[in-house]
Residue frames as qw, qx, qy, qz and C-alpha x, y, z in Angstrom:
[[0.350, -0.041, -0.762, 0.544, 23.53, -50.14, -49.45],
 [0.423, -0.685, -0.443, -0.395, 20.50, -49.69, -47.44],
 [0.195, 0.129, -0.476, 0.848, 21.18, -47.74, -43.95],
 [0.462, -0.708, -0.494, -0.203, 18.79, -46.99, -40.93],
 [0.477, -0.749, -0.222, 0.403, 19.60, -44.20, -38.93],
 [0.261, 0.882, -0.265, 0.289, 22.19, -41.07, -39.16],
 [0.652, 0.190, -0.399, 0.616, 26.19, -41.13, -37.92],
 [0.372, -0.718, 0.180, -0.560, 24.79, -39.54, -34.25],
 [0.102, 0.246, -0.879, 0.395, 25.74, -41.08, -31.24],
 [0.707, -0.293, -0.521, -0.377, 23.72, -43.43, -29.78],
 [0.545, -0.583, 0.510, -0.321, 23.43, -43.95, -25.69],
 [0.097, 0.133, -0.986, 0.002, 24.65, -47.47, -24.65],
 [0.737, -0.228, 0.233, -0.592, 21.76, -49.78, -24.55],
 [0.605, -0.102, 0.780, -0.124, 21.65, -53.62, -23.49],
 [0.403, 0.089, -0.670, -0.617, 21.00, -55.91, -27.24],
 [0.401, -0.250, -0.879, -0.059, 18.92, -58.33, -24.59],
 [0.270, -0.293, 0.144, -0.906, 16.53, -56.00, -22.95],
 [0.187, 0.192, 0.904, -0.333, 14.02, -57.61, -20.73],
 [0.108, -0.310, -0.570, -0.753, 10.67, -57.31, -22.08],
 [0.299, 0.043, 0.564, -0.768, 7.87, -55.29, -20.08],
 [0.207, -0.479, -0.774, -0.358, 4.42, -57.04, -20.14],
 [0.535, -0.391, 0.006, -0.749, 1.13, -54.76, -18.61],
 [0.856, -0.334, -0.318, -0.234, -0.33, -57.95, -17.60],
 [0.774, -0.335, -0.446, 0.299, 2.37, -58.76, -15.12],
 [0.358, -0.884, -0.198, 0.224, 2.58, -55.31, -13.54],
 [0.199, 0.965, -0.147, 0.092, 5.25, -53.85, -15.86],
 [0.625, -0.635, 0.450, 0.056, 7.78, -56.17, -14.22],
 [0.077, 0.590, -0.712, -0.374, 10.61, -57.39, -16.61],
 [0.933, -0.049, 0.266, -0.236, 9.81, -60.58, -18.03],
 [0.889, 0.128, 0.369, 0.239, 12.13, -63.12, -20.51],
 [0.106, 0.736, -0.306, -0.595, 14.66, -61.01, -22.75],
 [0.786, 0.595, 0.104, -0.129, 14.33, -61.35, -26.47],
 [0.640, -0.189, 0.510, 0.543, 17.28, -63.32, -27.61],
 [0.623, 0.755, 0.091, -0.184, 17.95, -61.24, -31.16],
 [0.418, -0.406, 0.757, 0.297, 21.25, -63.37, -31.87],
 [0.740, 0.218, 0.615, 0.163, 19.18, -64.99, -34.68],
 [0.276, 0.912, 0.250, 0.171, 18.70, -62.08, -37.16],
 [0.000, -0.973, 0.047, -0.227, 21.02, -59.15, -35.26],
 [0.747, -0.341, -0.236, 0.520, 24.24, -58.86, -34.11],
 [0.237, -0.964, -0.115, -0.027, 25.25, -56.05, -31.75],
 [0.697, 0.306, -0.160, 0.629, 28.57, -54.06, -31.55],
 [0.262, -0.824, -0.377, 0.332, 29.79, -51.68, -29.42],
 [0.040, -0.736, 0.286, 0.612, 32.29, -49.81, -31.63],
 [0.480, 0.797, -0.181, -0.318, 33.22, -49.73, -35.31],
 [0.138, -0.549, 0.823, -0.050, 36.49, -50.87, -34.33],
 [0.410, -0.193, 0.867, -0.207, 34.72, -54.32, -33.41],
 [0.794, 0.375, 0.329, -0.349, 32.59, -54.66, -36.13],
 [0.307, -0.380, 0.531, 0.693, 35.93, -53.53, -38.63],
 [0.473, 0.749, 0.406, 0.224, 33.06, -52.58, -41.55],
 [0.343, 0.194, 0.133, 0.909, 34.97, -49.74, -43.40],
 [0.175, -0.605, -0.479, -0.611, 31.63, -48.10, -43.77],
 [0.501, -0.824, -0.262, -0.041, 30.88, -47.98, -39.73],
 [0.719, -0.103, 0.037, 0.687, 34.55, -46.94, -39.55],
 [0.194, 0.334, 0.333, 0.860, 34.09, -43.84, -41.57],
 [0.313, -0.660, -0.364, -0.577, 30.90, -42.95, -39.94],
 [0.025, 0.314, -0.672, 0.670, 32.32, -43.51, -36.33],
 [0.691, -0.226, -0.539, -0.424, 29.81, -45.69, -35.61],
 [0.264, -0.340, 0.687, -0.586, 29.38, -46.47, -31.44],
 [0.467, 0.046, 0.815, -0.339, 26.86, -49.10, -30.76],
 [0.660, 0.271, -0.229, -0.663, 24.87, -50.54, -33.62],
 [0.731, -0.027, 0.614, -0.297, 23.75, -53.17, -35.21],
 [0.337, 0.454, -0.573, -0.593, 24.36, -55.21, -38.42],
 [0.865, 0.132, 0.159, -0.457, 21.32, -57.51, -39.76],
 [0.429, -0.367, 0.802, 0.195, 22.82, -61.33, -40.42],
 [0.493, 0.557, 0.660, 0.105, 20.15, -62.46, -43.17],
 [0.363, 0.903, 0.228, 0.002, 20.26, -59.42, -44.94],
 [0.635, -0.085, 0.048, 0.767, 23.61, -57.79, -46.50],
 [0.268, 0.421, 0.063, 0.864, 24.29, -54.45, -45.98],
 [0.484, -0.646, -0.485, -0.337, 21.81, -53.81, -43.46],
 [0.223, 0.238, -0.361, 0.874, 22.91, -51.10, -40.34],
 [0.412, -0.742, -0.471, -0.240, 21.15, -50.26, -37.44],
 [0.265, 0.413, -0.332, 0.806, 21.92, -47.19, -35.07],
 [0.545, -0.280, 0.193, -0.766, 18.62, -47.05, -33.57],
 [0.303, -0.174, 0.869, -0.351, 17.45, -49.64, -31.33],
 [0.533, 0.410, 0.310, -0.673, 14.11, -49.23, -32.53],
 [0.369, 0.617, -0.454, -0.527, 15.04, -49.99, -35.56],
 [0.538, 0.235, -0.775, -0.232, 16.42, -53.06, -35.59],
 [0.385, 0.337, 0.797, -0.320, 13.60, -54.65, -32.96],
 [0.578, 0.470, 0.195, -0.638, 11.67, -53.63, -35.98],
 [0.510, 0.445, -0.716, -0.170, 13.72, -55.48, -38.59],
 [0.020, 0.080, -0.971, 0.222, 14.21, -58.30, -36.24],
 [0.523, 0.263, 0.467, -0.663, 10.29, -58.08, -35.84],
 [0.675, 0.544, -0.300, -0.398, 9.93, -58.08, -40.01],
 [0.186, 0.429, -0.883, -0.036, 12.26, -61.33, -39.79],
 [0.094, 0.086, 0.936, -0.329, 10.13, -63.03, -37.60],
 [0.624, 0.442, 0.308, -0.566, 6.70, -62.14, -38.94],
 [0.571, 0.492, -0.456, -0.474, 8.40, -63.52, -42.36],
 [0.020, 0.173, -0.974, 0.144, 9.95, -67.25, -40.90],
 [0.344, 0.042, 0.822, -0.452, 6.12, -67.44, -39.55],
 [0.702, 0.532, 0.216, -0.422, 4.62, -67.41, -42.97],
 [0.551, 0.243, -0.776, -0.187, 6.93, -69.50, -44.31],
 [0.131, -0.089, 0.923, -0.350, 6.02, -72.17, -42.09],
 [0.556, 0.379, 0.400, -0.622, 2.70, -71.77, -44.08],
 [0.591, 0.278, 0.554, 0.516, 3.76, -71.89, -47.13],
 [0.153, 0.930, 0.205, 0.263, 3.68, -67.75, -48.01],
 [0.560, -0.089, -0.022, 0.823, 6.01, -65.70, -48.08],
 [0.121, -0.890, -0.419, 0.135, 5.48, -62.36, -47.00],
 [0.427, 0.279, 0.040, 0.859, 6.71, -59.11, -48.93],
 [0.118, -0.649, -0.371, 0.654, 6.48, -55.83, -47.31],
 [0.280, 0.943, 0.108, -0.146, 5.91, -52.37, -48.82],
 [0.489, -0.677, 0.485, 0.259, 10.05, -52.67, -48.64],
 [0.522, -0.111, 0.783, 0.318, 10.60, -55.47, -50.75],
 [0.488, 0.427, -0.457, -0.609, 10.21, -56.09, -54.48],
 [0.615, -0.116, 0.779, -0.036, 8.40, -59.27, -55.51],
 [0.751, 0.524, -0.061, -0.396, 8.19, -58.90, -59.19],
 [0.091, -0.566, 0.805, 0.153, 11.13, -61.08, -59.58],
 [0.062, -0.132, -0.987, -0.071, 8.96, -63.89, -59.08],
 [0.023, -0.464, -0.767, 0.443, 5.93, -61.82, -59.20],
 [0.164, 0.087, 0.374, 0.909, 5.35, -59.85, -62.26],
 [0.293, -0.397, -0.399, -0.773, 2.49, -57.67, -62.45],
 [0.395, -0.474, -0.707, 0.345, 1.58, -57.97, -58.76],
 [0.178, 0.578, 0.136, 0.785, 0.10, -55.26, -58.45],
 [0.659, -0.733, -0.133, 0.107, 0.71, -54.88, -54.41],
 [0.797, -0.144, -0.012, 0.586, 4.24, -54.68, -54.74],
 [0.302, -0.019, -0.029, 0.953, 6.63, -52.03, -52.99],
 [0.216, -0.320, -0.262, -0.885, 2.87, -50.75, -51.81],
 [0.644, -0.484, 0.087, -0.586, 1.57, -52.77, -49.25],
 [0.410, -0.299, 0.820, -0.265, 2.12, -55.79, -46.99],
 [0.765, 0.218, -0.230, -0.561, 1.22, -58.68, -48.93],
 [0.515, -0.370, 0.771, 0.052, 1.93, -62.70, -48.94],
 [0.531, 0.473, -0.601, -0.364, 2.69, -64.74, -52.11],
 [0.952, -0.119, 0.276, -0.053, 1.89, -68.66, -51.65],
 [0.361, -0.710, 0.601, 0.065, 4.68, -70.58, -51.75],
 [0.375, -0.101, 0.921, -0.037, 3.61, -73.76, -53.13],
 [0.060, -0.113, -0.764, -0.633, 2.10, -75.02, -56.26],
 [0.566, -0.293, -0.623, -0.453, -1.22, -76.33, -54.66],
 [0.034, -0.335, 0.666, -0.665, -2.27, -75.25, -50.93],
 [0.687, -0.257, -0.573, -0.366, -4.01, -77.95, -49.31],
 [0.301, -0.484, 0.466, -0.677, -5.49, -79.05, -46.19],
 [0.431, -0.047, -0.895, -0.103, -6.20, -81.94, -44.25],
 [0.431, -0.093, 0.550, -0.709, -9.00, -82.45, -42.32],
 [0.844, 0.061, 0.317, -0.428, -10.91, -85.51, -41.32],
 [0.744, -0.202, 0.604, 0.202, -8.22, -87.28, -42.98],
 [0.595, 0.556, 0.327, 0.479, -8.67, -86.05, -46.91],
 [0.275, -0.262, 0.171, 0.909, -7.25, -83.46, -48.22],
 [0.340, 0.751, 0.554, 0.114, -8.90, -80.61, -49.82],
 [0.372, 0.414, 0.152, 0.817, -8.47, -77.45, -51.56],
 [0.096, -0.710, -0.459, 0.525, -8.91, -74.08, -49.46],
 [0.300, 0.816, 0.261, 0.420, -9.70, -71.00, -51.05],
 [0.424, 0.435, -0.306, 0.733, -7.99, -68.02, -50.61],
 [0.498, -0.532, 0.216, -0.650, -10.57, -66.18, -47.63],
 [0.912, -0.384, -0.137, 0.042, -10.53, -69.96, -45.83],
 [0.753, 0.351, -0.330, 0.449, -6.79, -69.43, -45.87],
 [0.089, -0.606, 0.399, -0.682, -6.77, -66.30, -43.55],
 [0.709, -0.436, 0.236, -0.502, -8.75, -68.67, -40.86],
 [0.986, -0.095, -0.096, 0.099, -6.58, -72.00, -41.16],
 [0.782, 0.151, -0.216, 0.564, -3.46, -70.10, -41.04],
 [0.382, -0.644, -0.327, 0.577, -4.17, -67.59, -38.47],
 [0.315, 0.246, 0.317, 0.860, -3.90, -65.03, -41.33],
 [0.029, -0.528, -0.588, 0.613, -5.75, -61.69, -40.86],
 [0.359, 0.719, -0.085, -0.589, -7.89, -59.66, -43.12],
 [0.847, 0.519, -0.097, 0.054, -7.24, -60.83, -46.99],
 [0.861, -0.160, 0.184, 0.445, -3.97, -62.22, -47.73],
 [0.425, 0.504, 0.030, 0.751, -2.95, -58.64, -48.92],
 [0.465, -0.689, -0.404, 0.383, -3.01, -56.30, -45.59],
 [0.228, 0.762, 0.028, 0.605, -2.45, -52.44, -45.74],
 [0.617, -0.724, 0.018, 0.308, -1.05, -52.25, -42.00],
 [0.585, 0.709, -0.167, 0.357, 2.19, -51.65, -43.95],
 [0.396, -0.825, 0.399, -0.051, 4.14, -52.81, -41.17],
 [0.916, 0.275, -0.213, -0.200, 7.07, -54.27, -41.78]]
């Protein structure tokens, strides 16, 4: 079972915080729906996990795509809920995108990124592109610039 945070209390905070932007003078803008990924509790009681039971768990959070997955700290799970949404947007390329977290040797033996750096695994047999109406193969460095990818398609930011 994988666990973020410790069994401290945790002030009350809001799961739909507004979000500050600089550019519009720090003034609240749109809150970040994380309903897709996160749902928020305010006691143990209401979540009825044995596990947040035991720990007396007050507000947290428990990740819907992922099992076992706890969050005490806010921080936390806008970062998970971040790592969810940086992965949906590279599937939607066709890559799938494994953090320093994850383990892709299942389907990735001898990668020798894995459970070491941010990295993305194509998805699809044969990545192709259309332009001007034909299709053509891209190489891997054209990839970062047709799919908005940055740096090589392995990335040591090791955020995840």
């Amino acid at each position: 079972m994988l666990l973020y945070g410790g069994p401290h209390s945790v002030p009350r905070l809001s799961s739909l915080s507004p979000a500050r932007d600089s550019t519009s003078g720090g003034k609240p803008t749109v809150p970040i729906d994380y309903s897709r990924y996160v749902k928020r509790f305010c006691s143990a009681l209401e979540c009825g996990s044995t596990y947040c039971k035991d720990l007396n768990y007050r507000e947290h959070f428990h990740c819907l795509d992922c099992n076992s997955r706890v969050f005490i700290k806010k921080e936390e799970m806008i970062r998970h809920f971040k790592w969810h949404k940086k992965r949906d947007e590279s599937l939607q390329h066709g890559f799938m995108r494994y953090s320093p977290m994850d383990d892709c040797s299942d389907r990735y033996r001898g990668c020798s990124h894995n459970r070491k750096q941010t990295h993305y695994h194509c998805i699809k047999s044969v990545v192709l592109h259309r332009a001007a109406g034909h299709y053509r193969h891209i190489s891997p460095l054209k990839i970062e610039t047709v799919y908005g990818f940055t740096g090589p398609l392995t990335s040591s930011s090791g955020s995840g």
